[in-house]
PDB file with one MODEL, atoms N, CA, C and O in Angstrom:
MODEL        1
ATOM      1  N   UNK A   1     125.067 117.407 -23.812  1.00  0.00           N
ATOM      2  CA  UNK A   1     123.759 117.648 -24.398  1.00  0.00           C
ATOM      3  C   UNK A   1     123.449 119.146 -24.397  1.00  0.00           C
ATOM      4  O   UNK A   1     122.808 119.729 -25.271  1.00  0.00           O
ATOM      5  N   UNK A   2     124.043 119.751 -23.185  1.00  0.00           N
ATOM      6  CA  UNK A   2     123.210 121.307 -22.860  1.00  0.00           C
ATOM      7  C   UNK A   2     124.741 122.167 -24.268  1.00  0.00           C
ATOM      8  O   UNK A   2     124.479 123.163 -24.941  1.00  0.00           O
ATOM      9  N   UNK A   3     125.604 121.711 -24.309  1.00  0.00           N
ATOM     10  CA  UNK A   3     125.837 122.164 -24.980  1.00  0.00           C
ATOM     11  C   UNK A   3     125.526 121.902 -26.558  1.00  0.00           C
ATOM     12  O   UNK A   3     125.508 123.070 -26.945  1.00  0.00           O
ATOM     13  N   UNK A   4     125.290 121.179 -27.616  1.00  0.00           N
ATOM     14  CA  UNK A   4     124.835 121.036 -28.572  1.00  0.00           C
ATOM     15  C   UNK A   4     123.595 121.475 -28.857  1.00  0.00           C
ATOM     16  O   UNK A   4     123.311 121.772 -30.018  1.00  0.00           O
ATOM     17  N   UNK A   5     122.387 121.612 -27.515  1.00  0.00           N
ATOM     18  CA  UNK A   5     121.256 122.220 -27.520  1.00  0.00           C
ATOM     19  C   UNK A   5     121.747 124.147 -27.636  1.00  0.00           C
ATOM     20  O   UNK A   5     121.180 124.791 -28.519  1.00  0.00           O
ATOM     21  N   UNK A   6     122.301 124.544 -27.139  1.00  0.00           N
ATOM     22  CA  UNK A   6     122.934 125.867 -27.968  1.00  0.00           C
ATOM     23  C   UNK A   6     123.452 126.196 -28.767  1.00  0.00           C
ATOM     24  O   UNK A   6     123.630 127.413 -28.794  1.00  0.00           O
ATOM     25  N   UNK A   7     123.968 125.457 -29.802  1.00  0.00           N
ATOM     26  CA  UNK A   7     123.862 125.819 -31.106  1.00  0.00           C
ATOM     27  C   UNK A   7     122.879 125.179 -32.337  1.00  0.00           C
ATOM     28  O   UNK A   7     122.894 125.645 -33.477  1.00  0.00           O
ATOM     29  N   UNK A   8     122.152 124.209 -31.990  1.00  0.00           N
ATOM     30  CA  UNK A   8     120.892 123.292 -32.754  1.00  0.00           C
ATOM     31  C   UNK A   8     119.654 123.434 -32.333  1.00  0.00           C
ATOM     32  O   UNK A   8     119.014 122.957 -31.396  1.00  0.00           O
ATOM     33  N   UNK A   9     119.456 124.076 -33.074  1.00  0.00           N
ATOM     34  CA  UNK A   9     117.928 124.058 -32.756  1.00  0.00           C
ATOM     35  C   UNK A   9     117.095 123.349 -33.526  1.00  0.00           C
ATOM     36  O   UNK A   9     117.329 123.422 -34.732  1.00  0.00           O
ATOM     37  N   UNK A  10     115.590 122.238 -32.968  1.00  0.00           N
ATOM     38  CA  UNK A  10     114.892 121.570 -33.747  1.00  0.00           C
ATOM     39  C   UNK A  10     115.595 120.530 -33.754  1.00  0.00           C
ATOM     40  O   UNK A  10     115.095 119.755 -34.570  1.00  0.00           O
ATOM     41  N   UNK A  11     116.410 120.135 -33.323  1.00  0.00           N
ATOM     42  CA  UNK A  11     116.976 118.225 -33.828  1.00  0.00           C
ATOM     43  C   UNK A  11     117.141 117.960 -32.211  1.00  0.00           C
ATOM     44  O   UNK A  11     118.244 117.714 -31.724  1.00  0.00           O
ATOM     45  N   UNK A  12     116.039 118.027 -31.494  1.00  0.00           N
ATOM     46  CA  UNK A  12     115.946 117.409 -30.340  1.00  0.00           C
ATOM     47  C   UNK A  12     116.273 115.901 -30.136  1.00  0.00           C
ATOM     48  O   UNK A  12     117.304 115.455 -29.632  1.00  0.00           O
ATOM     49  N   UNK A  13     115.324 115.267 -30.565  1.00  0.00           N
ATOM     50  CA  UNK A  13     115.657 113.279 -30.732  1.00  0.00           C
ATOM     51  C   UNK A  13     116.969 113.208 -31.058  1.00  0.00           C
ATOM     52  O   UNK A  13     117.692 112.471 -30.387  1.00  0.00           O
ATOM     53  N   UNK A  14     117.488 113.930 -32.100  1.00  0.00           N
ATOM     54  CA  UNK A  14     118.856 113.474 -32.619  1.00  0.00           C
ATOM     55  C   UNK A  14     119.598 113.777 -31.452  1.00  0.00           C
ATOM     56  O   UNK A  14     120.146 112.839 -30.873  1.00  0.00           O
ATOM     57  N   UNK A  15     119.733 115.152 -30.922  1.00  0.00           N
ATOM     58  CA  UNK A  15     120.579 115.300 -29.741  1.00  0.00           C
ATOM     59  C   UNK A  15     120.523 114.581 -28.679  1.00  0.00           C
ATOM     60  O   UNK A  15     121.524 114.376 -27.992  1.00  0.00           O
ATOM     61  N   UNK A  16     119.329 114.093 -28.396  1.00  0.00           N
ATOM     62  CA  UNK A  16     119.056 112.642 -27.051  1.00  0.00           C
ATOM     63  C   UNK A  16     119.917 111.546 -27.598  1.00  0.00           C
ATOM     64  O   UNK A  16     120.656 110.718 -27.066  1.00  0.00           O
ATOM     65  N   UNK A  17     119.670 111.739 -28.499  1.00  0.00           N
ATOM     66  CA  UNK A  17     120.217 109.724 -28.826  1.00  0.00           C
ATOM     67  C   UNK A  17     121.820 110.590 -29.574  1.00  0.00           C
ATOM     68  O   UNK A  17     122.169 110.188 -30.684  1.00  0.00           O
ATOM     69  N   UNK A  18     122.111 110.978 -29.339  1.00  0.00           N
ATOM     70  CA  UNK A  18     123.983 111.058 -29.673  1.00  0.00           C
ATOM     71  C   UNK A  18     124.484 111.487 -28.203  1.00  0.00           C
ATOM     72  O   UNK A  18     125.564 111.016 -27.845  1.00  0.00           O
ATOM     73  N   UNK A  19     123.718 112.433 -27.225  1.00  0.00           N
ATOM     74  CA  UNK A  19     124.019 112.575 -26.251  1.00  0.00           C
ATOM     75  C   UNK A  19     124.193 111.193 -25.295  1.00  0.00           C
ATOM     76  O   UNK A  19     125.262 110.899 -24.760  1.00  0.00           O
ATOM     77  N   UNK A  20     122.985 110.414 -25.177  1.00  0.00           N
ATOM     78  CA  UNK A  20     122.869 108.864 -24.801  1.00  0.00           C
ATOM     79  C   UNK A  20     124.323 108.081 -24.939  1.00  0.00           C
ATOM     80  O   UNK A  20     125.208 107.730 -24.159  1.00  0.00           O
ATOM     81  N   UNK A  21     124.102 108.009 -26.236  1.00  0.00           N
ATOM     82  CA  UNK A  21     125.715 107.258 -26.794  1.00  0.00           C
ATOM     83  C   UNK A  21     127.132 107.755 -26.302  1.00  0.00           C
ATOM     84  O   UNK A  21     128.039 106.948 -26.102  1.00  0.00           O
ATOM     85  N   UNK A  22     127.290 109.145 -26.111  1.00  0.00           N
ATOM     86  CA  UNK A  22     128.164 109.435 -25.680  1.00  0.00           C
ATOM     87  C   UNK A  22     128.441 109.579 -24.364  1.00  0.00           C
ATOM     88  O   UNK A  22     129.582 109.740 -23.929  1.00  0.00           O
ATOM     89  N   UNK A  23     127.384 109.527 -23.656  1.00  0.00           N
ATOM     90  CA  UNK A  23     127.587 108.967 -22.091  1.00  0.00           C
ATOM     91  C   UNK A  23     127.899 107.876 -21.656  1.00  0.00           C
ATOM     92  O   UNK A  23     128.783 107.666 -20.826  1.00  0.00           O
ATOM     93  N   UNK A  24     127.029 106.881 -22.306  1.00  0.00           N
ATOM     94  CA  UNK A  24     127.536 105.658 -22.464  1.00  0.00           C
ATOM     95  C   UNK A  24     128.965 105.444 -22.380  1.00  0.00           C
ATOM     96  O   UNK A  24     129.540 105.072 -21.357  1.00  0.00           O
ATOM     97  N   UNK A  25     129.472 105.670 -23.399  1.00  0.00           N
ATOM     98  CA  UNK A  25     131.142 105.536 -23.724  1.00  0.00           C
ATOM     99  C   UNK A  25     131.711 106.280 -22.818  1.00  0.00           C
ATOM    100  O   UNK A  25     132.556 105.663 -22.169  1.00  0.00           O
ATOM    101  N   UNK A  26     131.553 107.480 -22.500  1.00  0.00           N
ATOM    102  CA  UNK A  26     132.471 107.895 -21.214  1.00  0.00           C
ATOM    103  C   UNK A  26     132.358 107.436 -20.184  1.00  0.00           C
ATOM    104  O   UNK A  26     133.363 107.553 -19.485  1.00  0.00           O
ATOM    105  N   UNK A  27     131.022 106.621 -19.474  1.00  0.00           N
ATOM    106  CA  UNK A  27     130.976 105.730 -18.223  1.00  0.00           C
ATOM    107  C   UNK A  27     131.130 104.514 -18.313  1.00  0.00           C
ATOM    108  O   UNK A  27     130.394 103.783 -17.651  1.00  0.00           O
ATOM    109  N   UNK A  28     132.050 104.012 -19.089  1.00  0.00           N
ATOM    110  CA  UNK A  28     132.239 102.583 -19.727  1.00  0.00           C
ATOM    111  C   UNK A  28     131.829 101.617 -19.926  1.00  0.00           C
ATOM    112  O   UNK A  28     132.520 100.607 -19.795  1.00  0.00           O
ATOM    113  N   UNK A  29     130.237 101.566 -20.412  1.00  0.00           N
ATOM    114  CA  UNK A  29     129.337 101.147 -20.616  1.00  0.00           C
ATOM    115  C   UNK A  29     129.120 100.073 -21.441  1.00  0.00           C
ATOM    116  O   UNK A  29     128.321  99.137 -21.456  1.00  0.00           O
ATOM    117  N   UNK A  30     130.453 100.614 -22.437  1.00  0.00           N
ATOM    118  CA  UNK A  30     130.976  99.884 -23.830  1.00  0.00           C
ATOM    119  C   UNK A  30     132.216  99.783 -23.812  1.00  0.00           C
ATOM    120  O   UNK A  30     133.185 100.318 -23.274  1.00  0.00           O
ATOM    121  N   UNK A  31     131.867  98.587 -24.858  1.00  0.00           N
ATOM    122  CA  UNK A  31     133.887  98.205 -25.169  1.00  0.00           C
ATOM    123  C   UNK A  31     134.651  99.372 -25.828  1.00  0.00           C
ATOM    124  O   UNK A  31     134.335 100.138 -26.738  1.00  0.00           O
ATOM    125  N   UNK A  32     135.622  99.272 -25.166  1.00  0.00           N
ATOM    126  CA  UNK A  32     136.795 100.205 -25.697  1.00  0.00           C
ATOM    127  C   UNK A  32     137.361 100.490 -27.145  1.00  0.00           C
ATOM    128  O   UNK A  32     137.840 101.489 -27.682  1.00  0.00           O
ATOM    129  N   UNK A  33     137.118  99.264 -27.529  1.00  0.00           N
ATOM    130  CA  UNK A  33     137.600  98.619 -28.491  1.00  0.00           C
ATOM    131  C   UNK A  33     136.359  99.005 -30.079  1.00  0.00           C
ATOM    132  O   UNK A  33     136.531  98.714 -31.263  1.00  0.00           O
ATOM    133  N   UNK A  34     135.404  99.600 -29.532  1.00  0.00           N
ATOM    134  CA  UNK A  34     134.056 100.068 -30.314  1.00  0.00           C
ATOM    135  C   UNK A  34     134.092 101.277 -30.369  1.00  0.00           C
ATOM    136  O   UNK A  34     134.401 102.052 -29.464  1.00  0.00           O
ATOM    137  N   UNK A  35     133.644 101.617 -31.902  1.00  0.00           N
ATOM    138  CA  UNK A  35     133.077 103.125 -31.647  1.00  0.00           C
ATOM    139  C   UNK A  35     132.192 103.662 -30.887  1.00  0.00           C
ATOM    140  O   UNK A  35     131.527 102.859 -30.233  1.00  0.00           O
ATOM    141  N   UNK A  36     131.924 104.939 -30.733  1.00  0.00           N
ATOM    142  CA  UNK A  36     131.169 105.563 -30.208  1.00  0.00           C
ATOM    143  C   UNK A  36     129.669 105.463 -30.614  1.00  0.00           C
ATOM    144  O   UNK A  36     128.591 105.416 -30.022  1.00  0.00           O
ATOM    145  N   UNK A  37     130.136 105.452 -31.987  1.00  0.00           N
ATOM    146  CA  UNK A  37     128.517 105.074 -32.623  1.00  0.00           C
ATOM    147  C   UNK A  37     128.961 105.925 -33.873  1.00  0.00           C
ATOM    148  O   UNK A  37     129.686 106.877 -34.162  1.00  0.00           O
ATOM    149  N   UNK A  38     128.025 104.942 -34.489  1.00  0.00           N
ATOM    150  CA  UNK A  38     127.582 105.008 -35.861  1.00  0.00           C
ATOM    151  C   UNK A  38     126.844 106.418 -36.358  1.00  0.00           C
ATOM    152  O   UNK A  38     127.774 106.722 -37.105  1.00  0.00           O
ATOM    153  N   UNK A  39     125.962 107.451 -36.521  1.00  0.00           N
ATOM    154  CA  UNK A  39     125.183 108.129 -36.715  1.00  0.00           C
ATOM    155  C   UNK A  39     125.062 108.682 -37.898  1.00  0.00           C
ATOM    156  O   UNK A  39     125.940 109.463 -38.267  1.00  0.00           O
ATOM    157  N   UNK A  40     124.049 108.418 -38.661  1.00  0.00           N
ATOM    158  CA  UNK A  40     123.645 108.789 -40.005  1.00  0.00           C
ATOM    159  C   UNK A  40     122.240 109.569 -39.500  1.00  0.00           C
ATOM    160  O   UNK A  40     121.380 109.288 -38.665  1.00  0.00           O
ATOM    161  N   UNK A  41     122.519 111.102 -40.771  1.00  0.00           N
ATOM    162  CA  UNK A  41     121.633 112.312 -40.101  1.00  0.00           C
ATOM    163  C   UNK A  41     121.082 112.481 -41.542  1.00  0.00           C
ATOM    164  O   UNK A  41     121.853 112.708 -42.474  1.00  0.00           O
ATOM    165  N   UNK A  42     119.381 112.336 -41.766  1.00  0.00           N
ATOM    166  CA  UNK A  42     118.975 112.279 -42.901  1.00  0.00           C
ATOM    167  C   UNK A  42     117.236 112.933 -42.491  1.00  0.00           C
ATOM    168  O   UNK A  42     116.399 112.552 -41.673  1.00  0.00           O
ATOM    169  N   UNK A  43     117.249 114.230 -43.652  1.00  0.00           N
ATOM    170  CA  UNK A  43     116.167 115.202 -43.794  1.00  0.00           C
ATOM    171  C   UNK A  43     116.548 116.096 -45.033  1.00  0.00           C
ATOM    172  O   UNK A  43     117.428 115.794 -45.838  1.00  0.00           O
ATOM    173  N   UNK A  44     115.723 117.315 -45.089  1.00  0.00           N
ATOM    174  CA  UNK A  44     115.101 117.738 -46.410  1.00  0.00           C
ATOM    175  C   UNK A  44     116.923 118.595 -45.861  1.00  0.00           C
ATOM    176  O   UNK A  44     117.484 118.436 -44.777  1.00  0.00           O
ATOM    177  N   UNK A  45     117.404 119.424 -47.020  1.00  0.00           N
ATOM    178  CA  UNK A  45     117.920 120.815 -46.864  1.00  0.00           C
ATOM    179  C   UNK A  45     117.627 121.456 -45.660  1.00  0.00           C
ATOM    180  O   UNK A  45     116.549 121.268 -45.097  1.00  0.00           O
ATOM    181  N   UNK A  46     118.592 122.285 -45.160  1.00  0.00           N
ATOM    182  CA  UNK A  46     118.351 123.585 -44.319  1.00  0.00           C
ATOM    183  C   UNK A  46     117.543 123.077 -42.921  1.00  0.00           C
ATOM    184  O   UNK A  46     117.010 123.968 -42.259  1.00  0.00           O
ATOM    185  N   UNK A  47     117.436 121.744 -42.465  1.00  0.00           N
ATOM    186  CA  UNK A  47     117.145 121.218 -41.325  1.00  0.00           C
ATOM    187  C   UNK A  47     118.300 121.577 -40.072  1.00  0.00           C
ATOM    188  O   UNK A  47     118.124 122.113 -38.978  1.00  0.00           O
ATOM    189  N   UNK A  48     119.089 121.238 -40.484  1.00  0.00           N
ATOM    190  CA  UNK A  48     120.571 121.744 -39.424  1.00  0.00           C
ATOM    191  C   UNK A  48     121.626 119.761 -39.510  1.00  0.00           C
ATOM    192  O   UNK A  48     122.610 119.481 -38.825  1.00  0.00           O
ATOM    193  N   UNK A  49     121.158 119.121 -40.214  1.00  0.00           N
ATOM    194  CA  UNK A  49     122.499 117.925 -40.175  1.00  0.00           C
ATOM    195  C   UNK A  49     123.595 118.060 -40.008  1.00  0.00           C
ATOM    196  O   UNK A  49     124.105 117.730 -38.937  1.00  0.00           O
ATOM    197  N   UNK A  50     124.628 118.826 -41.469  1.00  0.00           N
ATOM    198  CA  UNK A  50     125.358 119.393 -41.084  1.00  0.00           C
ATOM    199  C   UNK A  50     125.847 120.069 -40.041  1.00  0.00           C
ATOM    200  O   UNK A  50     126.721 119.409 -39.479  1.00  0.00           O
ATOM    201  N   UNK A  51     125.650 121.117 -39.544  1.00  0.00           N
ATOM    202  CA  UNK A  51     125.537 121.995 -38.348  1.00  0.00           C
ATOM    203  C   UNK A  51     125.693 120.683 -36.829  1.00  0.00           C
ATOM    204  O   UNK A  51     126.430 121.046 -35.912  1.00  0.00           O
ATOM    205  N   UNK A  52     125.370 120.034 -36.764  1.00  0.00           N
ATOM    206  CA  UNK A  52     124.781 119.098 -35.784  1.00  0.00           C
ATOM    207  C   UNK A  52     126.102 117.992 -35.731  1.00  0.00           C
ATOM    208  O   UNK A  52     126.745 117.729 -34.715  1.00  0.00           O
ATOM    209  N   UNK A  53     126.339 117.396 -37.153  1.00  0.00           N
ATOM    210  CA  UNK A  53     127.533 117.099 -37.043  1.00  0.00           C
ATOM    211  C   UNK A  53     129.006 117.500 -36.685  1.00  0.00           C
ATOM    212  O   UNK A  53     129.873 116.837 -36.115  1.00  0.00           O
ATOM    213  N   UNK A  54     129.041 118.837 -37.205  1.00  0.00           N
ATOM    214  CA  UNK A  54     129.726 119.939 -36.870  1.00  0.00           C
ATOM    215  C   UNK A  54     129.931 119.848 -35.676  1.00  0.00           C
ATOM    216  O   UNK A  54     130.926 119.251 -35.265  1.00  0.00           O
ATOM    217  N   UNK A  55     129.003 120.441 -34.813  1.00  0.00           N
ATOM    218  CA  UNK A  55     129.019 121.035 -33.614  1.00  0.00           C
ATOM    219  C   UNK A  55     129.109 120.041 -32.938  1.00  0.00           C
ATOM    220  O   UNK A  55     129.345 120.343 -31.768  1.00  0.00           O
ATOM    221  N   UNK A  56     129.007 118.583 -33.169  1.00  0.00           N
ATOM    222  CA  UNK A  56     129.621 117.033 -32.512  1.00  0.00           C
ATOM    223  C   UNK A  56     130.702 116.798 -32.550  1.00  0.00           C
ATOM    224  O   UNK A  56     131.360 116.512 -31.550  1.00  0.00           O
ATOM    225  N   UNK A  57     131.235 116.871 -33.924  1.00  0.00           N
ATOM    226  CA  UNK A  57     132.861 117.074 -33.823  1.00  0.00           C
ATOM    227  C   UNK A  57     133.718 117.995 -33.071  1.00  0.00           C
ATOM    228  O   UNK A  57     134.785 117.753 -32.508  1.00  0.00           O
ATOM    229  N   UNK A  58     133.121 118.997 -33.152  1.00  0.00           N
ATOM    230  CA  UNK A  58     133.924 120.052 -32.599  1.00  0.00           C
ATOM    231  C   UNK A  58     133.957 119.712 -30.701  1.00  0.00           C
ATOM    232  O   UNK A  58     134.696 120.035 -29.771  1.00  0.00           O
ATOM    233  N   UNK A  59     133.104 119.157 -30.813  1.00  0.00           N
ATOM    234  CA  UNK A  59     132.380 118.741 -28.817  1.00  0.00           C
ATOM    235  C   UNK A  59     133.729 117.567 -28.668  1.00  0.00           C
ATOM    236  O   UNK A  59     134.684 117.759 -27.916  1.00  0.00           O
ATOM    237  N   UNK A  60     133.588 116.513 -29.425  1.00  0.00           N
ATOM    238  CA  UNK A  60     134.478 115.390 -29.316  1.00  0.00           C
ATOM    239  C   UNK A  60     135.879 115.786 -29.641  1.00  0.00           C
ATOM    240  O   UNK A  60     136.728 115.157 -29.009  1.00  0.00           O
ATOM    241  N   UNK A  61     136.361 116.776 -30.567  1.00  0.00           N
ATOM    242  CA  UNK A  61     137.596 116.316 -31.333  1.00  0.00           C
ATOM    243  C   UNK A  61     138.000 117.595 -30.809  1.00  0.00           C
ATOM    244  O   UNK A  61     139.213 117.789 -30.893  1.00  0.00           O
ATOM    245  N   UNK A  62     137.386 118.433 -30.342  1.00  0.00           N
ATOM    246  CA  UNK A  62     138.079 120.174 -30.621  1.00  0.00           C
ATOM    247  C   UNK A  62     137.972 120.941 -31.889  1.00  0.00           C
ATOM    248  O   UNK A  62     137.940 122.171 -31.911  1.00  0.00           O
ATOM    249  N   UNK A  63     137.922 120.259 -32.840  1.00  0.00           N
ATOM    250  CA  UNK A  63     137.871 120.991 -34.444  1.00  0.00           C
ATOM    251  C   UNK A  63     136.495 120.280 -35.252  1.00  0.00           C
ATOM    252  O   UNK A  63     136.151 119.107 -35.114  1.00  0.00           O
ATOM    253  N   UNK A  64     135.890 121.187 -36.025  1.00  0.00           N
ATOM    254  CA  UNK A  64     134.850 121.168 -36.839  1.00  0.00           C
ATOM    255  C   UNK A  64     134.800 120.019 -38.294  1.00  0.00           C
ATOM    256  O   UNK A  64     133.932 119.358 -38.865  1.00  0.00           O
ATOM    257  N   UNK A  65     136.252 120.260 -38.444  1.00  0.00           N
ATOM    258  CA  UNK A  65     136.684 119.838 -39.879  1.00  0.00           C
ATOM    259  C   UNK A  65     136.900 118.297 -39.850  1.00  0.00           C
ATOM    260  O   UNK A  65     137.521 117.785 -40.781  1.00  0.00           O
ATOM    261  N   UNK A  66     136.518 117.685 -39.040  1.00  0.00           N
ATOM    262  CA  UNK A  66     136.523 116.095 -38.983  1.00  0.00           C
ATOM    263  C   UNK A  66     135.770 115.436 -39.776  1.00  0.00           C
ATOM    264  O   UNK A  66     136.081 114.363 -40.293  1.00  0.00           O
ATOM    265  N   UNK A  67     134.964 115.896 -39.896  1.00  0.00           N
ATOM    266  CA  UNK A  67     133.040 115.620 -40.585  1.00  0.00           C
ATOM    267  C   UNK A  67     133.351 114.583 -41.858  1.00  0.00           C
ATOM    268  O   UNK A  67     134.039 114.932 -42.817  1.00  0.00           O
ATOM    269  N   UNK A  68     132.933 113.668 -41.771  1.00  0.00           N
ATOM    270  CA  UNK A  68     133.282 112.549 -43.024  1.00  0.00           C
ATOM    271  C   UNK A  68     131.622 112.715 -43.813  1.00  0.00           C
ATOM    272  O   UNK A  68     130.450 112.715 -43.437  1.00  0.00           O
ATOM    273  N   UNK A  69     132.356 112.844 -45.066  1.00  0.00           N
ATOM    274  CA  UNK A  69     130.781 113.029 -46.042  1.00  0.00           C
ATOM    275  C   UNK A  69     130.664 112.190 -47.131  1.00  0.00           C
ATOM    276  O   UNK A  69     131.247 112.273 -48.212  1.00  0.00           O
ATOM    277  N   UNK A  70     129.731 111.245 -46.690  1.00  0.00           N
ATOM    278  CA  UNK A  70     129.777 109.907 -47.760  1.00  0.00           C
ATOM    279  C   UNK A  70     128.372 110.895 -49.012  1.00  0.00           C
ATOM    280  O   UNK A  70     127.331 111.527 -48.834  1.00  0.00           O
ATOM    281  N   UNK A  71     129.220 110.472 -50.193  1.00  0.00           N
ATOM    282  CA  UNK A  71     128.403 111.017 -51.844  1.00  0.00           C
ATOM    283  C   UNK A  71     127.874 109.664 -52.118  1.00  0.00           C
ATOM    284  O   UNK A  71     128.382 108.568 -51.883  1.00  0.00           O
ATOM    285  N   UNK A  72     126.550 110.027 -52.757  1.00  0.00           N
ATOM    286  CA  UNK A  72     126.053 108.599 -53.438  1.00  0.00           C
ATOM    287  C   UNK A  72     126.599 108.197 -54.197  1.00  0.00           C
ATOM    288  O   UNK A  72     126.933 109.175 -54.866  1.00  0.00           O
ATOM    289  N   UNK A  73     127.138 107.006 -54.817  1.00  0.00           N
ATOM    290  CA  UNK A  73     128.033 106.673 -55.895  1.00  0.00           C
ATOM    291  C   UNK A  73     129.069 105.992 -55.399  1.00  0.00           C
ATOM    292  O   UNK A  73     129.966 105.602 -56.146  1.00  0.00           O
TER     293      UNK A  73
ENDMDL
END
């Protein structure tokens, strides 16, 4: 959490509840066999989503470039 709170600023709730989830799963809280979670990040432009996802991937995976981007259509 303390790290995603240094590079996001303003998406507090979002960072509680992905931080939550991911504790969860590392204290085995949940099946193995499940994702981590689901998370869909939705606001105007220039909020920080992106960025937030980013900086989640990069926390979980080591690299930035994971980021799956569903287009309407």
């Amino acid at each position: 959490e303390e790290e995603l709170h240094k590079r996001i600023i303003g998406q507090d709730e979002a960072i509680i509840s992905i931080s939550k989830a991911i504790r969860r799963a590392r204290a085995g809280m949940k099946s193995p066999k499940r994702p981590i979670g689901s998370f869909i990040f939705l606001g105007p432009t220039g909020v920080g989503k992106t960025e937030l996802a980013r900086t989640l991937a990069e926390f979980l995976f080591g690299v930035s470039n994971v980021v799956m981007n569903l287009l309407d259509g």
